[in-house]
C-alpha positions as CSV (number, residue, x, y, z in Angstrom):
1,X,106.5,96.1,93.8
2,X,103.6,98.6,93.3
3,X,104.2,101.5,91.1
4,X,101.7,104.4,90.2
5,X,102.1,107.3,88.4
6,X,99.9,110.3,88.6
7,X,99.4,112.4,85.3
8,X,97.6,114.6,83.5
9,X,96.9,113.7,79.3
10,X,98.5,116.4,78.0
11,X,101.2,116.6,80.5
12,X,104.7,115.4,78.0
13,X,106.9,115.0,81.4
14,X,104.4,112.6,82.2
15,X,104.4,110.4,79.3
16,X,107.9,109.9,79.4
17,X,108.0,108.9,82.6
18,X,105.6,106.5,81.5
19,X,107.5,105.4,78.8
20,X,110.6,104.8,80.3
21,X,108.6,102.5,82.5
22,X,107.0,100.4,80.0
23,X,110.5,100.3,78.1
24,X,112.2,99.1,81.5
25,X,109.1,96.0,81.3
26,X,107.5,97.8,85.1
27,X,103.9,97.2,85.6
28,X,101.6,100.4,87.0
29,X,98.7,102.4,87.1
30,X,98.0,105.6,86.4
31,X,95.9,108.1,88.4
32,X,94.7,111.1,85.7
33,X,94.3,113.6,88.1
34,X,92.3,115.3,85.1
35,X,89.6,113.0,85.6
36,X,89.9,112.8,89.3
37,X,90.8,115.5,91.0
38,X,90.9,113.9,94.2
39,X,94.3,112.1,92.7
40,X,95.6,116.2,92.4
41,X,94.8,116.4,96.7
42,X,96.7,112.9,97.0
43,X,99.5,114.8,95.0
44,X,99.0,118.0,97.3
45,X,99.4,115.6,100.6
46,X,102.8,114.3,99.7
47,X,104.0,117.7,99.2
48,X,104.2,118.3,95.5
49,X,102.0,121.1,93.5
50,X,102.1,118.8,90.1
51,X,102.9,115.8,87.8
52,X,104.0,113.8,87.5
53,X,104.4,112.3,90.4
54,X,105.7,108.6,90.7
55,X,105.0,106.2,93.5
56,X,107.4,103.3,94.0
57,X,106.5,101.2,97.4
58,X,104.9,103.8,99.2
59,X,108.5,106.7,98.4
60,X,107.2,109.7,95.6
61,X,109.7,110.9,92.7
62,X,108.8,114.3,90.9
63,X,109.2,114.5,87.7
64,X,111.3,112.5,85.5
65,X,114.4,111.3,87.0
66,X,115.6,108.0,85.1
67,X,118.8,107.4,87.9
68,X,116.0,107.8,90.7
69,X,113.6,105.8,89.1
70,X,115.9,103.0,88.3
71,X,117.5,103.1,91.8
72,X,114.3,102.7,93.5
73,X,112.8,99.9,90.5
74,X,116.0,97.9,91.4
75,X,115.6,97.9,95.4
């Protein structure tokens, strides 16, 4: 299973939706699309304006949704 989340530092939604992850034991990477704004266009081209933005095998969840997280984690 690949899982990334794009985030932003500062961004709280975003580091609870990386929390919950690490509390469920799921491996991913991050994409701070501070640092790269390139990660922001990626973001753009799958039809969201911000983060976070979870990836889960290729389908994006906005924003932190624990029951849609978990559904797609347990797939």
């Amino acid at each position: 299973m690949r899982v990334t989340v794009y985030s932003k530092p500062h961004c709280l939604e975003c580091n609870l939706v990386k929390r919950f992850l690490k509390d469920h034991g799921v491996k991913f990477e991050v994409k701070d699309c501070n640092s790269h704004p390139e990660y922001l266009e990626e973001v753009k081209g799958m039809g969201f304006l911000g983060v976070p933005v979870t990836v889960i095998d290729g389908t994006p969840i906005r924003g932190l949704k624990p029951d849609e997280l978990k559904k797609h984690l347990n797939q």
